[in-house]
C-alpha positions in Angstrom: -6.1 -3.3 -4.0 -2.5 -1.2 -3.4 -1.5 1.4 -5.6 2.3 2.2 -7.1 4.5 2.0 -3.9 6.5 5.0 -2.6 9.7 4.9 -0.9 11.0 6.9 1.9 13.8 7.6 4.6 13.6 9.1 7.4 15.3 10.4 10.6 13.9 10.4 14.0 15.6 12.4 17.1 13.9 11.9 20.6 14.9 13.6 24.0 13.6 12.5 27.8 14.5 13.6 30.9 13.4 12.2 34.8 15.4 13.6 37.2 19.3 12.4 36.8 18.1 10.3 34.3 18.6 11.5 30.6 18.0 9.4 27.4 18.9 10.2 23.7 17.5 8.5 20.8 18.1 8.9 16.9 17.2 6.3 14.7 16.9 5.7 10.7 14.0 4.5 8.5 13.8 3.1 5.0 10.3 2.1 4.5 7.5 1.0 1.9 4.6 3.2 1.5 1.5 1.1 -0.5 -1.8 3.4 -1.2 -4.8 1.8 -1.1 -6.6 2.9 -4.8 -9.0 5.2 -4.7 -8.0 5.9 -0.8 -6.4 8.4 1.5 -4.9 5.5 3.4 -1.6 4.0 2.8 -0.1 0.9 4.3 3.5 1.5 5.6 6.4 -0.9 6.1 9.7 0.4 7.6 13.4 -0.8 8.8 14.8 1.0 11.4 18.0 1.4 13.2 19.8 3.5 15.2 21.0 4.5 18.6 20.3 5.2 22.0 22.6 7.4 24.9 21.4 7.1 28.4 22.9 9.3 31.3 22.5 8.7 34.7 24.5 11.1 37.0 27.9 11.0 35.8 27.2 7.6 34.1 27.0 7.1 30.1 25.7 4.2 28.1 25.1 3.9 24.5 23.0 0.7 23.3 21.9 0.4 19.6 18.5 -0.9 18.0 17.4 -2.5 14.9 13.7 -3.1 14.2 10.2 -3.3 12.3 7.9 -0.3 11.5 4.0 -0.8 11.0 1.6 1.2 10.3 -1.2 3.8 8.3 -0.8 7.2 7.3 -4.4 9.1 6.3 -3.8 11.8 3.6 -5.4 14.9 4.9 -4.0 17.2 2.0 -1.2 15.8 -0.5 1.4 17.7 2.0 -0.2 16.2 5.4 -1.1 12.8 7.3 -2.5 12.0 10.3 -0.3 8.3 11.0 -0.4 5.6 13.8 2.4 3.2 13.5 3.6 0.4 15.7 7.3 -0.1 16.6 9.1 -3.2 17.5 12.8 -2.6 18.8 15.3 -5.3 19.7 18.0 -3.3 21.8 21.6 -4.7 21.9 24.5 -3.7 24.1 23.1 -3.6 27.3 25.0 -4.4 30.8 22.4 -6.8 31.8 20.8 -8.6 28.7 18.9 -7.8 25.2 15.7 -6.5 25.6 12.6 -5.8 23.0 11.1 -2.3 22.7 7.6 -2.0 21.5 5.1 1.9 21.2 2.7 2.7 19.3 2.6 6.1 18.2 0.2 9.1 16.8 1.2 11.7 14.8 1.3 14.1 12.1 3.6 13.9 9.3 4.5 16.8 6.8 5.7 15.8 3.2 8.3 18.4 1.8 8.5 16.7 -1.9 5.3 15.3 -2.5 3.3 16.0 -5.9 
């Protein structure tokens, strides 16, 4: 059974570099959090958006992204989660065609206003 649902939003800022190749992300979530009752694990649900600035040489390109957010976050304190989530990207404004993104990821998130 899920407990009261939380909502959040979020930004996310990401920076690689591979030689003359440079890519910027930064990309928005609104999402769902659902606890599971008498757990430490809640279900998440998120939108995302955002863009993405590649450099190559002298050469700029800016595509854009919308997409899905799945995933658990395990409540270590009631400031602190351990999370794995899996992302699904559809990437618009490209030269050659659309293209879908998809990561999983593992982290550690830190909540600043949670009591």
């Amino acid at each position: 059974k899920l407990g009261k649902p939380l909502f959040s939003a979020g930004l996310e800022s990401g920076v690689s570099n591979s030689r003359s190749f440079t890519r910027f992300d930064n990309r928005l979530l609104f999402g769902i959090h659902k606890p599971f009752t008498n757990s430490a694990v809640m279900f998440q649900f998120a939108l995302t958006g955002g863009t993405r600035q590649e450099k190559l040489g002298s050469f700029w390109l800016n595509r854009y992204s919308l997409g899905l957010l799945l995933g658990f976050r395990f409540l270590i304190t009631n400031r602190t989660a351990i999370f794995t989530e899996y992302h699904l990207q559809r990437v618009f404004n490209d030269p050659t065609q659309k293209f879908t993104d998809q990561r999983i990821q593992i982290g550690l998130s830190i909540f600043f206003r949670n009591k």
